[in-house]
Every structure is written in C-alpha cells, then in structure tokens.
GUROTOR-397575 format. One line per 8 residues: their letters; for each residue x, y, z of C-alpha. Coordinates in nm, 4 decimals, always signed. Layout:
BEGIN
A> X,Y,Z  ... $
// end
This chain:
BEGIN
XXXXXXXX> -0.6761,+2.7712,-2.5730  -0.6472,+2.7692,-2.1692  -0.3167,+2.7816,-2.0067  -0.2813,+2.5923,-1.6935  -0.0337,+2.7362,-1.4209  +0.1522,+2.5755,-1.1872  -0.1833,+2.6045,-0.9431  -0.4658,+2.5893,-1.1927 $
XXXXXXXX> -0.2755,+2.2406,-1.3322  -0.2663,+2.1021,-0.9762  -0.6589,+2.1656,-0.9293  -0.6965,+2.0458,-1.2500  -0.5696,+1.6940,-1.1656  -0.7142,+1.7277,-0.8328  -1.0298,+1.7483,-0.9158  -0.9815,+1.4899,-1.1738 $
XXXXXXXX> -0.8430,+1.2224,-0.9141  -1.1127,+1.2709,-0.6975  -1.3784,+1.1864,-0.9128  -1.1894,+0.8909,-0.9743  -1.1269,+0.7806,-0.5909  -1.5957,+0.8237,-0.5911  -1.6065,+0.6018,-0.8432  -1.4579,+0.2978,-0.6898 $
XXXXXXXX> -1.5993,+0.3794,-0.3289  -1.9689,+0.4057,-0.4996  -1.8334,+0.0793,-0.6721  -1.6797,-0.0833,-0.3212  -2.0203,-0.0360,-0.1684  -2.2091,-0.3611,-0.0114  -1.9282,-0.5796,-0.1048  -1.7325,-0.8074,+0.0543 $
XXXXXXXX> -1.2922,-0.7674,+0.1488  -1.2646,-1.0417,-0.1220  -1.4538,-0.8537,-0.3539  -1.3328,-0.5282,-0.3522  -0.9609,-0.7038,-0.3231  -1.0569,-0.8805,-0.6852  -1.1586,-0.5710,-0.8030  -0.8420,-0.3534,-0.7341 $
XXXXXXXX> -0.6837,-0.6489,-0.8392  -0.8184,-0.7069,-1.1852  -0.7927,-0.2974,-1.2317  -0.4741,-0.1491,-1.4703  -0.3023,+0.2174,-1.5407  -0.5054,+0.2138,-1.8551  -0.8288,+0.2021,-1.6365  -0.7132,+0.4531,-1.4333 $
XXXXXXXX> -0.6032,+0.6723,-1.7477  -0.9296,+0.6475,-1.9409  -1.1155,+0.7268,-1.6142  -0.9294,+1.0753,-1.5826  -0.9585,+1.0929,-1.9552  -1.3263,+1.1056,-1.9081  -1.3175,+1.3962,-1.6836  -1.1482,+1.6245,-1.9695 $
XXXXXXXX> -1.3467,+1.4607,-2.2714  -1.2641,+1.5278,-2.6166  -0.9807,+1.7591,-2.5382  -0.8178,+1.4672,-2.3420  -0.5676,+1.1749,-2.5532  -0.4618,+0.8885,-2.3673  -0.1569,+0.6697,-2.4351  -0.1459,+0.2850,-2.3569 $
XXXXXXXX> +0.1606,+0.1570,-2.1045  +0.5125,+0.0857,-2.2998  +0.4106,+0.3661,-2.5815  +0.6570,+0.6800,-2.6191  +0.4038,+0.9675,-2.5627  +0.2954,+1.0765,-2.1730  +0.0031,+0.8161,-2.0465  -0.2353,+1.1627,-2.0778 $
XXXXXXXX> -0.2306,+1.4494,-2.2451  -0.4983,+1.7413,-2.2556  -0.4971,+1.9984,-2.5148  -0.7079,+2.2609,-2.3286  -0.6354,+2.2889,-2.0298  -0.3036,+2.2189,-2.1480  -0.1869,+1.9360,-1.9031  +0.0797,+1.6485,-1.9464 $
XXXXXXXX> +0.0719,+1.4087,-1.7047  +0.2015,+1.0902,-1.5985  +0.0200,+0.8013,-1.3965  +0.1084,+0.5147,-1.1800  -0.1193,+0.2693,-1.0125  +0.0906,+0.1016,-0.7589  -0.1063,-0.3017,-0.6715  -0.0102,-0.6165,-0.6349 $
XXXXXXXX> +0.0186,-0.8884,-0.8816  -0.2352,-1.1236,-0.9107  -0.0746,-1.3785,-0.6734  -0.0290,-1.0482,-0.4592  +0.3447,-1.1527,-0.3723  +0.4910,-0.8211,-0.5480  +0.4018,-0.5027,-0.6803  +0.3424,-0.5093,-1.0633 $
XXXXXXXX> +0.5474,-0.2130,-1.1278  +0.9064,-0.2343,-1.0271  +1.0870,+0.1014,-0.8215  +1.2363,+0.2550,-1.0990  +0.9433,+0.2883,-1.3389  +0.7802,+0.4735,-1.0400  +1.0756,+0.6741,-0.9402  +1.3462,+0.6344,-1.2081 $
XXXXXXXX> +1.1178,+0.6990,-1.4849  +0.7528,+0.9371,-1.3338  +0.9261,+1.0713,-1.0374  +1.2391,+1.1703,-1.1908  +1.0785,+1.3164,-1.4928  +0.8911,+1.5464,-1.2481  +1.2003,+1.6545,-1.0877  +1.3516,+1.6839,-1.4200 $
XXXXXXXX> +1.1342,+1.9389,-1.6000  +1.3098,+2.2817,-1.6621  +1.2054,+2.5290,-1.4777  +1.3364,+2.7743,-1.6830  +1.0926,+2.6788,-1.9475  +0.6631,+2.6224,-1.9368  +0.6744,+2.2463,-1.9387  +0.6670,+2.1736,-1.5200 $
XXXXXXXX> +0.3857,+2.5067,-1.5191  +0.1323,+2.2173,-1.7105  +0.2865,+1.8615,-1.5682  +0.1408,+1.6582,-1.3093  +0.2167,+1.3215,-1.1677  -0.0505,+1.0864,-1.0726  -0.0535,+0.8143,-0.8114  -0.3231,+0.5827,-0.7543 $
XXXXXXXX> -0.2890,+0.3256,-0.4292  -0.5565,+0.0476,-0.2992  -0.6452,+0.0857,+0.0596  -0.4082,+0.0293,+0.3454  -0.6399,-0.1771,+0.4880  -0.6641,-0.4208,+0.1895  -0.3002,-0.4181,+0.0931  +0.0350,-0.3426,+0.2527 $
XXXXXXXX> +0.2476,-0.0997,+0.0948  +0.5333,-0.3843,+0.0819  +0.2881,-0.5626,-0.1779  +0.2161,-0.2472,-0.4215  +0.5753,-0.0322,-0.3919  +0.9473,-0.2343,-0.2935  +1.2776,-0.0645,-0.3458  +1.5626,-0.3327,-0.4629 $
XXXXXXXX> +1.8138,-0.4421,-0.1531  +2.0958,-0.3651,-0.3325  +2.0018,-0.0121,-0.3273  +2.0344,-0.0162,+0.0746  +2.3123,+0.1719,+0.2204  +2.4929,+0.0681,+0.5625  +2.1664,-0.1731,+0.5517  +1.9162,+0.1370,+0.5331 $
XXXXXXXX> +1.7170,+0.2136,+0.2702  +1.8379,+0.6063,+0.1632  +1.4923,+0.8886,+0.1609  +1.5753,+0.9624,-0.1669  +1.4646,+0.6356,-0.2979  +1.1339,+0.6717,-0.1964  +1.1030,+1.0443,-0.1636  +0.7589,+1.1318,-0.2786 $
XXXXXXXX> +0.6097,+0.9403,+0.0208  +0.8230,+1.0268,+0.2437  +0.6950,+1.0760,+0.5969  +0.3905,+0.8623,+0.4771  +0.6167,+0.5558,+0.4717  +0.9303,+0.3977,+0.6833  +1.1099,+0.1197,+0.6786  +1.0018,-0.1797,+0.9055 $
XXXXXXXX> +1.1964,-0.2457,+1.2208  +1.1905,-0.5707,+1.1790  +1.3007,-0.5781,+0.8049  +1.4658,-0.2766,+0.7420  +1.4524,-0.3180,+0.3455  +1.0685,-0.3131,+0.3796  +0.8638,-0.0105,+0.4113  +0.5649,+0.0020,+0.5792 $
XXXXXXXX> +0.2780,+0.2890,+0.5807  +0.3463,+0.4733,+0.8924  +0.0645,+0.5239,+1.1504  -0.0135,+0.8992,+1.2473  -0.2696,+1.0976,+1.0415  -0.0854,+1.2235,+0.6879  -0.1087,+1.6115,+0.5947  -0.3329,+1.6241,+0.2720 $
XXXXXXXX> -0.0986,+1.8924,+0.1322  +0.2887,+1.9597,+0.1417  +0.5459,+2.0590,-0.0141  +0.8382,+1.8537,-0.0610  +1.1512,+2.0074,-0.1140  +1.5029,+1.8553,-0.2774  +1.8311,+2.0578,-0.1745  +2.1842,+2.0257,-0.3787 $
XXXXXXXX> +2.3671,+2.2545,-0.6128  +2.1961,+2.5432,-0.6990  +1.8061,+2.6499,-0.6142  +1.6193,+2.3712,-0.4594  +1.3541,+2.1785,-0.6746  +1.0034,+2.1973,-0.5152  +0.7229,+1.9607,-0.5713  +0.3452,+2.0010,-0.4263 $
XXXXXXXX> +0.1670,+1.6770,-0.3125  -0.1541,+1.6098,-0.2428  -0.3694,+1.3434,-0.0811  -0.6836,+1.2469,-0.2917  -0.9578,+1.1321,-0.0761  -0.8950,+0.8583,+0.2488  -0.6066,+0.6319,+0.2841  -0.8905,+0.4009,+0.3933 $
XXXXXXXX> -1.1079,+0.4468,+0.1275  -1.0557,+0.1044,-0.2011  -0.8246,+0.3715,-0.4272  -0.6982,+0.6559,-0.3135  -0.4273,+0.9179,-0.4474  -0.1642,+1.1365,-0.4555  -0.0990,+1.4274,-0.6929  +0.2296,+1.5616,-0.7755 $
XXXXXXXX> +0.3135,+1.8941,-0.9294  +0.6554,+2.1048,-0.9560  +0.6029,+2.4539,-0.7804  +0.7994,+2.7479,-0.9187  +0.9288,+2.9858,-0.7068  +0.6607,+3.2723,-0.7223  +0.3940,+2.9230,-0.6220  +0.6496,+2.8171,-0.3211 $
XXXXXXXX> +0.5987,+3.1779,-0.1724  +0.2155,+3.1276,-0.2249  +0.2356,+2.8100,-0.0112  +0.4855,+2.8641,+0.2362  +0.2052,+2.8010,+0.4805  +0.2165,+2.4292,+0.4366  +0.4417,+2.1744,+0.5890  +0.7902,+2.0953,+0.4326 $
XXX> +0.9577,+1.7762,+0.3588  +1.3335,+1.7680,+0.2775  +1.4759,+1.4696,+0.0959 $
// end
C-alpha cells in the first residue's frame, strides 16, 4: 500500500481536480451563457465526488451527502478527503450550502486534524466553484449577519478565501470576488496559542473557466520550510 505525504496527497488531489475542471470546459464548449448556467446548475457534490472517484478507480469509495463517512476515501494512495461544490439554488437567490457546512463542518475539520498524528499527512479539502463570470460569489458562498462584528464581517469566517474575496462597499455583509489576479499557490497560516496551524491552497485551473477549484491541505512543519517561498496569508 502507498502512503501519501503531506505533498504527494496535495498532487494527488491536484491532479485529480484538474481533470475534473477539463471535463466541464470540453463540456462548456459551443454553448450558450444559459446553457452552461443550466448545467452548473443542475450539477451536485455527488457529481463532483464520483468524477474524482473516477480518477483513482477501484481503490477509490465514495460516500453520498448527509452519510457519516468522508464524501471520498482512497485506499491506495491513502487519501481522505472532503468536498464542497459551492452554486446557487435553482432559483439562484442563495447558495445551496449554508456557511457552516463549508466552514463549520470541511474547513474546520481541516484545521482540526492532529498534527501530532498521520491523519492531516493524507487529508485534503476540495472546493469546486462555477465561473465568476456566470455567478457571483454572493449567490454560491454567504456568511449569516449575525455573525458580523461592529458591522464587519470578521477574516476568520471566511478564511480559506481570503484575499480572493472582500466584503462589498456597498453591503458590507456581502462578499464579493476581488479583482486583481489570485496567486495559484499559498499558504495560509492561523496564529493563537501554541504553533500556528498551516494550510496549502491551491487554484485548480481559471477563475474564468465553467468550474474551477481550490485544494486544501494541512502542511506540517518540515512541508512549511519546503514552501516558505510562497506567499502567506494570516487569518
């Protein structure tokens, strides 16, 4: 049986997501906003799961939404990993899952993996977005109002996008994708008692492009030396 490490389980995924993100662009091609909009539209985590699946074949097990088990797990390369595909409803007034199964439930359980054990050297987190140019993020990913603060919305609410999202001048309890070009790859980095907790993401394919992705893995410390070279995020 393979081992993954805290690198090799980040390429892993990596690779995996992209081949996902081909998919729908070879699927996108020749047709119309409406079209691809339906399309993203009609698409669930199960789709997305079964599509990464694939890319592992027998080795890989995948677990429907509201079930107790992670949404995939893969035996060898040993990989657990959690997935979220943040879109619209079908009336495309809100997103379909609500703030804390994205961050109280994946994103904490990332941050929450010992790492004085194996368990965050084979996790991932998975994040699968339509295009910014189909969708605002305000329609796929909302943080409740009563979770504003002095009528700001606090970082560490939405902390694995941060500096890829802000909140809107206009409505401050909105974010908004912000404008400049994102880094593909940093490292985002949580300080409070004790040794900070440091967590590698990475942008899967174009922003643009009808699904895109991010990919989330905890670094331990000997991986945070090996990528000191990329950019830093505090939250």
């Amino acid at each position: 049986m393979s081992y993954a490490t805290p690198h090799h389980a980040h390429e892993y995924m990596k690779a995996a997501s992209l081949a996902v993100v081909h998919q729908f662009a070879l699927a996108c091609q020749r047709k119309q906003v409406a079209e691809k909009r339906d399309l993203l539209l009609r698409k669930r985590e199960i789709d997305f799961n079964a599509r990464l699946g694939m890319f592992f074949g027998p080795e890989a097990s995948i677990s429907a939404q509201g079930v107790r088990d992670s949404d995939l797990l893969i035996k060898s390369p040993v990989l657990e990993v959690e997935l979220k595909y943040c879109r619209p409803n079908a009336a495309q007034t809100q997103p379909v899952n609500f703030w804390n199964q994205v961050i109280d439930k994946d994103w904490n359980w990332l941050l929450g993996l010992n790492a004085s054990g194996s368990v965050f050297k084979k996790s991932a987190w998975v994040v699968f977005f339509p295009s910014i140019r189909i969708f605002t993020l305000h329609q796929c990913f909302r943080i409740p109002q009563a979770r504003m603060v002095g009528g700001l919305l606090p970082v560490r609410d939405y902390a694995p996008f941060v500096r890829m999202v802000a909140p809107m001048a206009a409505h401050p309890s909105r974010l908004e994708y912000t404008q400049p070009a994102w880094e593909r790859d940093v490292v985002l980095r949580r300080l409070g008692v004790g040794a900070p907790i440091r967590v590698r993401r990475q942008m899967i394919g174009n922003r643009e492009q009808p699904i895109w992705g991010l990919v989330f893995s905890r670094l331990g410390h000997e991986a945070a030396n090996d990528l000191q070279h990329l950019p830093t995020y505090d939250f």
